[in-house]
PQR file with spaces between the fields and no chain letter, atoms N, CA, C, O and H, PARSE charges and radii, in Angstrom:
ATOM       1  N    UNK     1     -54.272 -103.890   -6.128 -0.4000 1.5000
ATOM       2  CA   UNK     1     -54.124 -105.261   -5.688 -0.0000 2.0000
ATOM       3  C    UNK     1     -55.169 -106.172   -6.360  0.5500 1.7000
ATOM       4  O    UNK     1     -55.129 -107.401   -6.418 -0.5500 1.4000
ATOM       5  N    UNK     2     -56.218 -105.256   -6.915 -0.4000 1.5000
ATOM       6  CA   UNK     2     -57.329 -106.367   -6.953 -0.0000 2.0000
ATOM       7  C    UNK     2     -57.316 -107.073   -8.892  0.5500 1.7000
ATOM       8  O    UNK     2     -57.729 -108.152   -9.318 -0.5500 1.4000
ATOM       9  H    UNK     2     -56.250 -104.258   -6.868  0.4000 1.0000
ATOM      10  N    UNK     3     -56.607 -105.800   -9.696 -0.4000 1.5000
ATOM      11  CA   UNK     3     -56.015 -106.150  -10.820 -0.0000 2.0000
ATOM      12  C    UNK     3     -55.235 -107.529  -10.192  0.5500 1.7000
ATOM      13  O    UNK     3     -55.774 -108.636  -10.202 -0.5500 1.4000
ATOM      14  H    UNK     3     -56.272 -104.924   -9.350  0.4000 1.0000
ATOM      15  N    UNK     4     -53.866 -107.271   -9.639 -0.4000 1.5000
ATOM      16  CA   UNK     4     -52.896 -108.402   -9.397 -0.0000 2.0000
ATOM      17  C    UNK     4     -53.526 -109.547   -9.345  0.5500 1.7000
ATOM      18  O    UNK     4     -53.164 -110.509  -10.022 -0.5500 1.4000
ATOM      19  H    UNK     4     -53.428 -106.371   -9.631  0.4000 1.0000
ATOM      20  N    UNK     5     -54.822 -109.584   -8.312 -0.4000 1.5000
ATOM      21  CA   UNK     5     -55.361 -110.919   -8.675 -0.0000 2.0000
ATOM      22  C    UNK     5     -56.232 -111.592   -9.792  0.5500 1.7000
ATOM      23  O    UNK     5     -56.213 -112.669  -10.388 -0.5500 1.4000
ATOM      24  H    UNK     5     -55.116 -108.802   -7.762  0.4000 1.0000
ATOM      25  N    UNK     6     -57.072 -110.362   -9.803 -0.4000 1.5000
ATOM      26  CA   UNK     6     -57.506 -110.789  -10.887 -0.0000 2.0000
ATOM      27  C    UNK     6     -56.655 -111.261  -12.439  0.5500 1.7000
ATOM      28  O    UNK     6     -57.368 -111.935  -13.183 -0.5500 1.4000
ATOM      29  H    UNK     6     -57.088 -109.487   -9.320  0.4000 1.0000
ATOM      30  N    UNK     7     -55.269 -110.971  -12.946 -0.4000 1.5000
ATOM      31  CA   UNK     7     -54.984 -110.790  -14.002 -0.0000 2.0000
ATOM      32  C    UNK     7     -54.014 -112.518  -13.464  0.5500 1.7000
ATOM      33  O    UNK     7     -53.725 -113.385  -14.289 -0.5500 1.4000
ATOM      34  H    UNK     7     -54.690 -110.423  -12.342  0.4000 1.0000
ATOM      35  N    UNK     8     -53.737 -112.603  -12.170 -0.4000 1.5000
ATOM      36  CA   UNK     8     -53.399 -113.934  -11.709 -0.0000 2.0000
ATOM      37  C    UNK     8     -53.974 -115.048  -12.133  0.5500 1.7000
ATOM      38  O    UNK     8     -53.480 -116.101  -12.537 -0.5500 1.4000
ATOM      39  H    UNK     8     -53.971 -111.900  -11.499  0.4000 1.0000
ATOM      40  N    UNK     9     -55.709 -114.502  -11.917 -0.4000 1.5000
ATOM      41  CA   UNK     9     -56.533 -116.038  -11.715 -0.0000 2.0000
ATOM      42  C    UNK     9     -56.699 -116.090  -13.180  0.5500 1.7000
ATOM      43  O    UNK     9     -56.270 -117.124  -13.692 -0.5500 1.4000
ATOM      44  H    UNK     9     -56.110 -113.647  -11.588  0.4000 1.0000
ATOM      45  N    UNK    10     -57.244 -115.180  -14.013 -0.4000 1.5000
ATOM      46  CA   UNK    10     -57.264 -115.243  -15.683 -0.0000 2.0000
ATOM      47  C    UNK    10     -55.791 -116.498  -15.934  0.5500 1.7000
ATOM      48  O    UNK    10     -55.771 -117.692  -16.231 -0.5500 1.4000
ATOM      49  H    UNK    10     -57.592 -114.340  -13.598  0.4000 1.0000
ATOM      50  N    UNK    11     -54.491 -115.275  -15.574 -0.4000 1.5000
ATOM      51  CA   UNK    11     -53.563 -116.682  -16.726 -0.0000 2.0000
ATOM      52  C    UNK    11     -53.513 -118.307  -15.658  0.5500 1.7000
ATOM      53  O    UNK    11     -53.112 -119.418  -16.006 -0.5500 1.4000
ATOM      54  H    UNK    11     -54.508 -114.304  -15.333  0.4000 1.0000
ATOM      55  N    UNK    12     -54.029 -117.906  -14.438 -0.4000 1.5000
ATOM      56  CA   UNK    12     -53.774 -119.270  -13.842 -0.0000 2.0000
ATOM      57  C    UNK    12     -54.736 -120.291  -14.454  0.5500 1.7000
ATOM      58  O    UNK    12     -54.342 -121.458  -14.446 -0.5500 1.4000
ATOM      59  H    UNK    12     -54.355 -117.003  -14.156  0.4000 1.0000
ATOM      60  N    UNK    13     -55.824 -120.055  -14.933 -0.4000 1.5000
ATOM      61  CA   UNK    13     -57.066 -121.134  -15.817 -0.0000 2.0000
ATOM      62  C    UNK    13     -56.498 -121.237  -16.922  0.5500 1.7000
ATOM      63  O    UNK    13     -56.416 -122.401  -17.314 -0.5500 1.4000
ATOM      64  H    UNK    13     -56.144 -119.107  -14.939  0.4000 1.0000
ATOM      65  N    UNK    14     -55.875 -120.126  -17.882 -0.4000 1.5000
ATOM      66  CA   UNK    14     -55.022 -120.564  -18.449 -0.0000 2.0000
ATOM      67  C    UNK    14     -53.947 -121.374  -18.808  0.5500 1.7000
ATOM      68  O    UNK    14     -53.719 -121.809  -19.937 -0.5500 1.4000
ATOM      69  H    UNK    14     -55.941 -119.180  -17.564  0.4000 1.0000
ATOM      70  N    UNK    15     -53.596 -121.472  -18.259 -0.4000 1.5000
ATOM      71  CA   UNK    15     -52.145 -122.242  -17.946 -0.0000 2.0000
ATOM      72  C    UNK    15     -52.546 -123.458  -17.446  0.5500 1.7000
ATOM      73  O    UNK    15     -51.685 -124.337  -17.391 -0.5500 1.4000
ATOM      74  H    UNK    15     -53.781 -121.118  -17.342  0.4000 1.0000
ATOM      75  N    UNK    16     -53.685 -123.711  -17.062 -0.4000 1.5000
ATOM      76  CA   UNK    16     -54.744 -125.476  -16.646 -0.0000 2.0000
ATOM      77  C    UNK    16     -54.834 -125.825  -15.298  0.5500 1.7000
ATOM      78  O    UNK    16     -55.129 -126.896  -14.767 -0.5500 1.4000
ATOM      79  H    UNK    16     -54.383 -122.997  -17.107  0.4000 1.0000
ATOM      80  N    UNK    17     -54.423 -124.361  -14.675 -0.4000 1.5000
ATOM      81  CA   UNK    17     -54.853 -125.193  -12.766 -0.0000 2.0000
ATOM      82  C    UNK    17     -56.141 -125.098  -12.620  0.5500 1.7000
ATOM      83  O    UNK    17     -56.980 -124.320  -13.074 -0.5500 1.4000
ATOM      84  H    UNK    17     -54.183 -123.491  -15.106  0.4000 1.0000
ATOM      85  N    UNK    18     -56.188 -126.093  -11.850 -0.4000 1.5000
ATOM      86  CA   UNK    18     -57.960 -126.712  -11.640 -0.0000 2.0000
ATOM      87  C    UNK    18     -58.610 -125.420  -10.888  0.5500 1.7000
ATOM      88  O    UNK    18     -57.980 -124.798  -10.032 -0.5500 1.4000
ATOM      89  H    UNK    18     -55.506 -126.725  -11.481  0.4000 1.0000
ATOM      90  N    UNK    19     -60.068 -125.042  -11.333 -0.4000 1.5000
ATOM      91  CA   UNK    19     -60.166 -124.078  -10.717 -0.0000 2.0000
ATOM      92  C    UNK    19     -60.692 -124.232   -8.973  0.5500 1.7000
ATOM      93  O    UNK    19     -60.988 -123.222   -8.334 -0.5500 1.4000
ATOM      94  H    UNK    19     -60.580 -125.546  -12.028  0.4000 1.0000
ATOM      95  N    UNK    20     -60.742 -125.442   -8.439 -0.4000 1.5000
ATOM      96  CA   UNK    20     -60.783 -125.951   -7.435 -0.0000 2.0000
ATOM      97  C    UNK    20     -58.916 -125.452   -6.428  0.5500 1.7000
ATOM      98  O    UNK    20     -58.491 -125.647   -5.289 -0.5500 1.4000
ATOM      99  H    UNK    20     -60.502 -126.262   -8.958  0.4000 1.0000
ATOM     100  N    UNK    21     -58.508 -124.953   -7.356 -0.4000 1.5000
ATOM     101  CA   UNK    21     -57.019 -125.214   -6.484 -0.0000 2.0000
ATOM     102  C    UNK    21     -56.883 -123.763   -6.417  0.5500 1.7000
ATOM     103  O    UNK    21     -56.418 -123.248   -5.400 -0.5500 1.4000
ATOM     104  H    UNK    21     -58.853 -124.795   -8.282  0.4000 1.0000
ATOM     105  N    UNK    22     -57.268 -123.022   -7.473 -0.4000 1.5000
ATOM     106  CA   UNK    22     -57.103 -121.625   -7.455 -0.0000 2.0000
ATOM     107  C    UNK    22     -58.067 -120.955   -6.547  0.5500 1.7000
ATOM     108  O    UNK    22     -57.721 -120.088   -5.744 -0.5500 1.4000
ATOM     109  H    UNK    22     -57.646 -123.440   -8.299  0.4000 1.0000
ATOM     110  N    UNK    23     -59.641 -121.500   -6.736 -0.4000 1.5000
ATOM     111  CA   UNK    23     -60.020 -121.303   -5.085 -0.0000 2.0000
ATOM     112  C    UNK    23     -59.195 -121.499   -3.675  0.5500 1.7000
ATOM     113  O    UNK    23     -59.197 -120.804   -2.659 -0.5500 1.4000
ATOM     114  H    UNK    23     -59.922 -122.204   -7.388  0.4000 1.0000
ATOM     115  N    UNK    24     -58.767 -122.231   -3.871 -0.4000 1.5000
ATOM     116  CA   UNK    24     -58.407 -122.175   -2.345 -0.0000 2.0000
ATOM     117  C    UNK    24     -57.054 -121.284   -1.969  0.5500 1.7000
ATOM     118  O    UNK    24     -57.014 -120.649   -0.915 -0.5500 1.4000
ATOM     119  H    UNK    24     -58.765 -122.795   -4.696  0.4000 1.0000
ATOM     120  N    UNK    25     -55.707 -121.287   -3.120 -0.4000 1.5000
ATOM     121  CA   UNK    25     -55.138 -120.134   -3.405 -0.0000 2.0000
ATOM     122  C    UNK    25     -56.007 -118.800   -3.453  0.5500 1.7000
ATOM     123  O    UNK    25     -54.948 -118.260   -3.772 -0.5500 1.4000
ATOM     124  H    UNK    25     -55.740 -121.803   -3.976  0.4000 1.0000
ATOM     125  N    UNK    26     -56.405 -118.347   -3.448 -0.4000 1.5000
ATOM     126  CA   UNK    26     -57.180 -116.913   -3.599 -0.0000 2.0000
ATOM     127  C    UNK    26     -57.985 -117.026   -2.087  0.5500 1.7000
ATOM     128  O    UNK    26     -58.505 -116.049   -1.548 -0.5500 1.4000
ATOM     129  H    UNK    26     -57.265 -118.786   -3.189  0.4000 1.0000
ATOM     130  N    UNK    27     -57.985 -117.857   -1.738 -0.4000 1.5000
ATOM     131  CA   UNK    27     -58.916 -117.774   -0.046 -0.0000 2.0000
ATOM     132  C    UNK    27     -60.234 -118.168   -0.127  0.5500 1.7000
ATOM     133  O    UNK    27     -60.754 -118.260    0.985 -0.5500 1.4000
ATOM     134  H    UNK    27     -57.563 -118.651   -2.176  0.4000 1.0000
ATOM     135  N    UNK    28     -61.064 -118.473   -1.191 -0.4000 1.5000
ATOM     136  CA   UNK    28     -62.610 -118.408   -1.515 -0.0000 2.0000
ATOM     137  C    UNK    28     -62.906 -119.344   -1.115  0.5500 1.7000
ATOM     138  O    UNK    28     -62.135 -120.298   -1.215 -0.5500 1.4000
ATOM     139  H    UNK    28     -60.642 -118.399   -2.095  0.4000 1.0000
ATOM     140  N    UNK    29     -64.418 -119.511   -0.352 -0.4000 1.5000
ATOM     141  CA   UNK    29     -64.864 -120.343    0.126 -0.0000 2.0000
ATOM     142  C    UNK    29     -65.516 -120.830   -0.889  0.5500 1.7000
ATOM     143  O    UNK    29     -65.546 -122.061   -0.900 -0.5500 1.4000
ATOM     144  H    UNK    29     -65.044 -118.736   -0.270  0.4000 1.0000
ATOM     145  N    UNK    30     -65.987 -120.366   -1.647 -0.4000 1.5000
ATOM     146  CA   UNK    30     -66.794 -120.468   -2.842 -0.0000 2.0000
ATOM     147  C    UNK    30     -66.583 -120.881   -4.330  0.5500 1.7000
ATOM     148  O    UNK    30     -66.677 -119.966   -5.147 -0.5500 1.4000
ATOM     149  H    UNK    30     -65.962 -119.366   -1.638  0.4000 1.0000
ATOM     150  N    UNK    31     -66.367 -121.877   -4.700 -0.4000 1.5000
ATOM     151  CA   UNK    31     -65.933 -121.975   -6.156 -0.0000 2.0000
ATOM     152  C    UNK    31     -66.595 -120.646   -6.675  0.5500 1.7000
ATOM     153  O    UNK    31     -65.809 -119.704   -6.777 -0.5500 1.4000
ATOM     154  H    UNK    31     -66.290 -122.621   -4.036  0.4000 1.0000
ATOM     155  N    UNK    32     -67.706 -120.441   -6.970 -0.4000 1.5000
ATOM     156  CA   UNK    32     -68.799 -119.237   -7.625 -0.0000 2.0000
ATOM     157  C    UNK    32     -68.072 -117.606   -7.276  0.5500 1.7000
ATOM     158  O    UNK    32     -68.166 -116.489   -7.783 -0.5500 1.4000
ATOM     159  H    UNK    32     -68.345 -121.206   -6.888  0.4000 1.0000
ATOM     160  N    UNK    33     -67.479 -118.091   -6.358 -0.4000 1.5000
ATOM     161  CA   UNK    33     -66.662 -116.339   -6.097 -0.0000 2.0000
ATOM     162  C    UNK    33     -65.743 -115.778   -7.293  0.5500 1.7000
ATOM     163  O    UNK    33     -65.808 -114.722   -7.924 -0.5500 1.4000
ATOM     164  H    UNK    33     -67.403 -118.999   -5.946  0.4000 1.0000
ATOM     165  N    UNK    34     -64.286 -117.590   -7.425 -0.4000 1.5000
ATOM     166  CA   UNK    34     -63.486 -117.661   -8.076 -0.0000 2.0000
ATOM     167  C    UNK    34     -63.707 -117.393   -9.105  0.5500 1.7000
ATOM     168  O    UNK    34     -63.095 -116.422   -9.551 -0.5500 1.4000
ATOM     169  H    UNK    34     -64.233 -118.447   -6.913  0.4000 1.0000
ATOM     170  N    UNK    35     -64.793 -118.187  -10.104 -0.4000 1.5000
ATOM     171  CA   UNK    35     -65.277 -118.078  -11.284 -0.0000 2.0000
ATOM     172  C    UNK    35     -65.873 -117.013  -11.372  0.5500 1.7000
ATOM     173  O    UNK    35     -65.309 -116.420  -12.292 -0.5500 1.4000
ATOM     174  H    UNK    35     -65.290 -118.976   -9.742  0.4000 1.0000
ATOM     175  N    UNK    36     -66.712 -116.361  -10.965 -0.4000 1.5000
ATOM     176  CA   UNK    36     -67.756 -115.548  -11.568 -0.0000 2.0000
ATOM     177  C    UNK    36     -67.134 -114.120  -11.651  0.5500 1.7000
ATOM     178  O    UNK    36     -67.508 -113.265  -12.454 -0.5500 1.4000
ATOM     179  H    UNK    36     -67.170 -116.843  -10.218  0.4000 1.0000
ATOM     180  N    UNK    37     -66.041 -113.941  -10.637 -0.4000 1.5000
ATOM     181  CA   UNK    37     -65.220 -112.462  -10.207 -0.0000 2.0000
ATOM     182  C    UNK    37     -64.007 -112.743  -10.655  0.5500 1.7000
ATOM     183  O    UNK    37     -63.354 -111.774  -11.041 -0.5500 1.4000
ATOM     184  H    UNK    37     -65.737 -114.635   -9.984  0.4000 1.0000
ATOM     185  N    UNK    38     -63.544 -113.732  -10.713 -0.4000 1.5000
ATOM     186  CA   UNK    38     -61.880 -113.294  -11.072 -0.0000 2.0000
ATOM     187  C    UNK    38     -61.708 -113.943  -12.502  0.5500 1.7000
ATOM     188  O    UNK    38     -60.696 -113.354  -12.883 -0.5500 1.4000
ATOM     189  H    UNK    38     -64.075 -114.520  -10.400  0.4000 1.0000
ATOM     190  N    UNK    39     -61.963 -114.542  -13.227 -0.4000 1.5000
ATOM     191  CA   UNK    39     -62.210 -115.828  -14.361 -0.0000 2.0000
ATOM     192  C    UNK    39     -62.644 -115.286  -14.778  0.5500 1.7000
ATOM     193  O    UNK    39     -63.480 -114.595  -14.196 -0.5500 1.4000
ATOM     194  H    UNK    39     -62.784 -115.021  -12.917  0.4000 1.0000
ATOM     195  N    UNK    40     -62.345 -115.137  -16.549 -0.4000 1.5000
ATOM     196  CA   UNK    40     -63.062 -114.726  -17.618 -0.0000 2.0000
ATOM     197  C    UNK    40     -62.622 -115.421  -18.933  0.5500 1.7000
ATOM     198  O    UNK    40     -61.697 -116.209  -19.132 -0.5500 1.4000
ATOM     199  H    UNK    40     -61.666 -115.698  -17.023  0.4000 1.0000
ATOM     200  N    UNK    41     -63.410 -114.983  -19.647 -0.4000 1.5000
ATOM     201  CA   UNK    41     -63.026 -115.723  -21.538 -0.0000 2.0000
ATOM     202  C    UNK    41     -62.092 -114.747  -21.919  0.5500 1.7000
ATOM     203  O    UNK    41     -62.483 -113.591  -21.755 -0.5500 1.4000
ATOM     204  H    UNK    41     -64.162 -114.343  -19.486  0.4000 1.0000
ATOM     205  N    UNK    42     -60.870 -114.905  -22.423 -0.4000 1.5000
ATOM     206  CA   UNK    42     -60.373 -113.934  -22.975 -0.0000 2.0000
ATOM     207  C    UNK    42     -60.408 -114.526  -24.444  0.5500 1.7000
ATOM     208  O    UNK    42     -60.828 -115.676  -24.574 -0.5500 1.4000
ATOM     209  H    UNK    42     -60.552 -115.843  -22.557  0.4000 1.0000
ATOM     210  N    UNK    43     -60.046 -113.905  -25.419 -0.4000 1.5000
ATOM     211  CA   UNK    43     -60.193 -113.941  -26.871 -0.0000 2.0000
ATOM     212  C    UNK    43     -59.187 -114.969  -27.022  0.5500 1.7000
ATOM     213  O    UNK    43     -59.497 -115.516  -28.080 -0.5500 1.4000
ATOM     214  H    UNK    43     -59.704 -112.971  -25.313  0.4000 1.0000
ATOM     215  N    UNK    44     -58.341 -115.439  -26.645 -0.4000 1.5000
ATOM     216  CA   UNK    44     -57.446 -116.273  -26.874 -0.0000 2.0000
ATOM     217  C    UNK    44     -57.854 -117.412  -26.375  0.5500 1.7000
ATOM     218  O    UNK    44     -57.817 -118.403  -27.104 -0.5500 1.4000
ATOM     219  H    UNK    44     -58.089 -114.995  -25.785  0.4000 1.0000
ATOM     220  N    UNK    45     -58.401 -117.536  -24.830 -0.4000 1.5000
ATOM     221  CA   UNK    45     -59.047 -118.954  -24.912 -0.0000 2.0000
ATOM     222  C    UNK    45     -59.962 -119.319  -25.620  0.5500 1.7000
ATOM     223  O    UNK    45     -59.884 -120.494  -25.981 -0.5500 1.4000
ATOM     224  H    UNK    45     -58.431 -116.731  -24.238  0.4000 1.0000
ATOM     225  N    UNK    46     -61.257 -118.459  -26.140 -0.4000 1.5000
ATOM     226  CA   UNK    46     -61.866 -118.680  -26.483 -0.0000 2.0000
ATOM     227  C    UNK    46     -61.183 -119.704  -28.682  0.5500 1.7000
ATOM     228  O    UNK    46     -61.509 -120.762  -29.220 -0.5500 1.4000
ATOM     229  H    UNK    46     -61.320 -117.506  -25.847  0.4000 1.0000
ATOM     230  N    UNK    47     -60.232 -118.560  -29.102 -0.4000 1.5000
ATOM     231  CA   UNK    47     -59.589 -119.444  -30.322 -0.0000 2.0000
ATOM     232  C    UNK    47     -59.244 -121.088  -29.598  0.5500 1.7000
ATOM     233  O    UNK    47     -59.600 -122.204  -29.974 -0.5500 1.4000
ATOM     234  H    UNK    47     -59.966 -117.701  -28.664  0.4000 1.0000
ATOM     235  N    UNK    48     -58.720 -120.816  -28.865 -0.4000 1.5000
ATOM     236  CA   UNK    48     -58.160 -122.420  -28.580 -0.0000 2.0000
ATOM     237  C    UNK    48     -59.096 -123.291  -28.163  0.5500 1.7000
ATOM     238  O    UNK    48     -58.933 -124.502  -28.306 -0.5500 1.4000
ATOM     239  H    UNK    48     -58.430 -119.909  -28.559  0.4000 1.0000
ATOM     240  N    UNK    49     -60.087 -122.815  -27.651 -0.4000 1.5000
ATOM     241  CA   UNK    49     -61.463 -123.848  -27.499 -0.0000 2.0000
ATOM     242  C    UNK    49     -61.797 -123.845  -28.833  0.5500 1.7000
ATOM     243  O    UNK    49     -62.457 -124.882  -28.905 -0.5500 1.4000
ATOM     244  H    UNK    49     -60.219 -121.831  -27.535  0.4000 1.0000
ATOM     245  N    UNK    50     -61.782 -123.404  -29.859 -0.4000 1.5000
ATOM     246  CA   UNK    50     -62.016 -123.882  -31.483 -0.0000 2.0000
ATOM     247  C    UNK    50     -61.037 -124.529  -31.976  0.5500 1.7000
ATOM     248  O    UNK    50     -61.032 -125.609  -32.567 -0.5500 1.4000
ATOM     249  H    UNK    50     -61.246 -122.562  -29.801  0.4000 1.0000
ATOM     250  N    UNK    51     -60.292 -123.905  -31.743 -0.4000 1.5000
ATOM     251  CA   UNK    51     -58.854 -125.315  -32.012 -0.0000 2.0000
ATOM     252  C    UNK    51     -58.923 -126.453  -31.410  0.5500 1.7000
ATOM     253  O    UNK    51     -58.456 -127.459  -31.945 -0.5500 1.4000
ATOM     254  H    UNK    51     -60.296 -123.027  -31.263  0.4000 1.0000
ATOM     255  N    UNK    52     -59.454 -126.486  -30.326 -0.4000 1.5000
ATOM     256  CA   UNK    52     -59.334 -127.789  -29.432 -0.0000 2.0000
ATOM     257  C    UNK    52     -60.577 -128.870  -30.684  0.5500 1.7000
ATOM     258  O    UNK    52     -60.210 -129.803  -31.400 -0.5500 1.4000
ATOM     259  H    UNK    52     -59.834 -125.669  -29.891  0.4000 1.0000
ATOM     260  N    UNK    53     -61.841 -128.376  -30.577 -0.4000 1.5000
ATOM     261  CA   UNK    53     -62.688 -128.749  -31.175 -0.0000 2.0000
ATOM     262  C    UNK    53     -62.693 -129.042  -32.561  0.5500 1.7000
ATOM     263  O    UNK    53     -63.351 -129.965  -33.040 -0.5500 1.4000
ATOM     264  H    UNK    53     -62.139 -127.618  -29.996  0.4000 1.0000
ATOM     265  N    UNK    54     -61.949 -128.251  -33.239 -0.4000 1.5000
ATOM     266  CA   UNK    54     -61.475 -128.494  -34.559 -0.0000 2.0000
ATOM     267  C    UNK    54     -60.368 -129.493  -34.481  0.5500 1.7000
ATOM     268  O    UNK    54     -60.523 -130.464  -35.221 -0.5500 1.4000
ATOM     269  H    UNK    54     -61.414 -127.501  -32.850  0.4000 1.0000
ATOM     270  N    UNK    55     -59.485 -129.479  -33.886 -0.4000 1.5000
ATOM     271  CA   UNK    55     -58.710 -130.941  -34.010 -0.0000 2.0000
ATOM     272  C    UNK    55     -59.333 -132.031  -33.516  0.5500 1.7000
ATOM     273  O    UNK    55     -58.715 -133.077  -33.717 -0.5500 1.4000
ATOM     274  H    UNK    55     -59.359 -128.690  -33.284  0.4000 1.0000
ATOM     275  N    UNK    56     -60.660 -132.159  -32.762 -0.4000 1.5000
ATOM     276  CA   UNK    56     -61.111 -133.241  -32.056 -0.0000 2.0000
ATOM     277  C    UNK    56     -61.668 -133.791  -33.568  0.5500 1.7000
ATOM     278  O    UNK    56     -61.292 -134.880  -34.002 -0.5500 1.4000
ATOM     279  H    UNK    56     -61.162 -131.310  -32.599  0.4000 1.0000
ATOM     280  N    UNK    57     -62.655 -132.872  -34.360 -0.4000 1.5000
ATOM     281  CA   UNK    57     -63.489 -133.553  -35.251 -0.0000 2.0000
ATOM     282  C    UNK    57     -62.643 -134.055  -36.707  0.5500 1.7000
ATOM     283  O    UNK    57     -62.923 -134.864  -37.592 -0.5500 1.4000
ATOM     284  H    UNK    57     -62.960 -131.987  -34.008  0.4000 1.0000
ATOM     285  N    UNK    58     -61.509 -133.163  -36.469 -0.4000 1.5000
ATOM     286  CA   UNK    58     -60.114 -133.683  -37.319 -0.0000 2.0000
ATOM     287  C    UNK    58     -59.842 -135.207  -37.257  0.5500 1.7000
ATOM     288  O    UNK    58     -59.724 -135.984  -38.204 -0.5500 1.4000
ATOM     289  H    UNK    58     -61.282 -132.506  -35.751  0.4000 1.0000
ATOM     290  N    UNK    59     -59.775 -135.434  -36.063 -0.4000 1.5000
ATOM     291  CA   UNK    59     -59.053 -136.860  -35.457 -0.0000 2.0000
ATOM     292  C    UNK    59     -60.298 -137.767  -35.860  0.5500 1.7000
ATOM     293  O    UNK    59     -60.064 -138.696  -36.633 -0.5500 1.4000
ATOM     294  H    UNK    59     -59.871 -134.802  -35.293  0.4000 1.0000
ATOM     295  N    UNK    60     -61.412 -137.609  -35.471 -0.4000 1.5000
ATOM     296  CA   UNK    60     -62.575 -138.560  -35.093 -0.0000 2.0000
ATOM     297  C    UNK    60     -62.807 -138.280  -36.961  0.5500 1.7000
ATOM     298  O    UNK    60     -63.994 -137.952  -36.951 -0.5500 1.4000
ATOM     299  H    UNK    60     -61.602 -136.854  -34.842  0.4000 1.0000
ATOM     300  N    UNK    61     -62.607 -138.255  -37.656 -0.4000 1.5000
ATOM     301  CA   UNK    61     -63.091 -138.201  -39.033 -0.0000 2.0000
ATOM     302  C    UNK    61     -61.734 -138.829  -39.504  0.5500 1.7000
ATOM     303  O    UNK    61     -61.601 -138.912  -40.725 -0.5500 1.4000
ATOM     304  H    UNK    61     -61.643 -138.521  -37.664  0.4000 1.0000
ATOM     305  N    UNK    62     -60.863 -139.214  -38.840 -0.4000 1.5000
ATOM     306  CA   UNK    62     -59.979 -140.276  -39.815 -0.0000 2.0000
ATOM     307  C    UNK    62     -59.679 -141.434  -39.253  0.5500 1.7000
ATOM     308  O    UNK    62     -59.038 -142.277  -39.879 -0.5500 1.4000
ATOM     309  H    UNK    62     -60.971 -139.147  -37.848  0.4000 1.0000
């Protein structure tokens, strides 16, 4: 069960729900629960946070 959630809250930050909403879905009183235990970097967000950043300095340079 604790995979199920956990592999939940990973694609749910993914996918852009606030992690304020996924706390309270998951029961946590605690933002710090949500994040620190169920939330992680996977290799793929981490490319798209360079993509994100690389198209920002793309844009702002023309």
């Amino acid at each position: 069960m604790y995979t199920l959630r956990h592999t939940y809250a990973i694609r749910a930050i993914e996918s852009g729900m606030q992690p304020k909403v996924l706390q309270k879905l998951l029961g946590h009183a605690s933002i710090k629960t949500t994040m620190d235990r169920y939330v992680h970097v996977t290799d793929d967000s981490l490319l798209n946070g360079v993509r994100q950043f690389e198209s920002y300095q793309t844009a702002s340079v023309e």
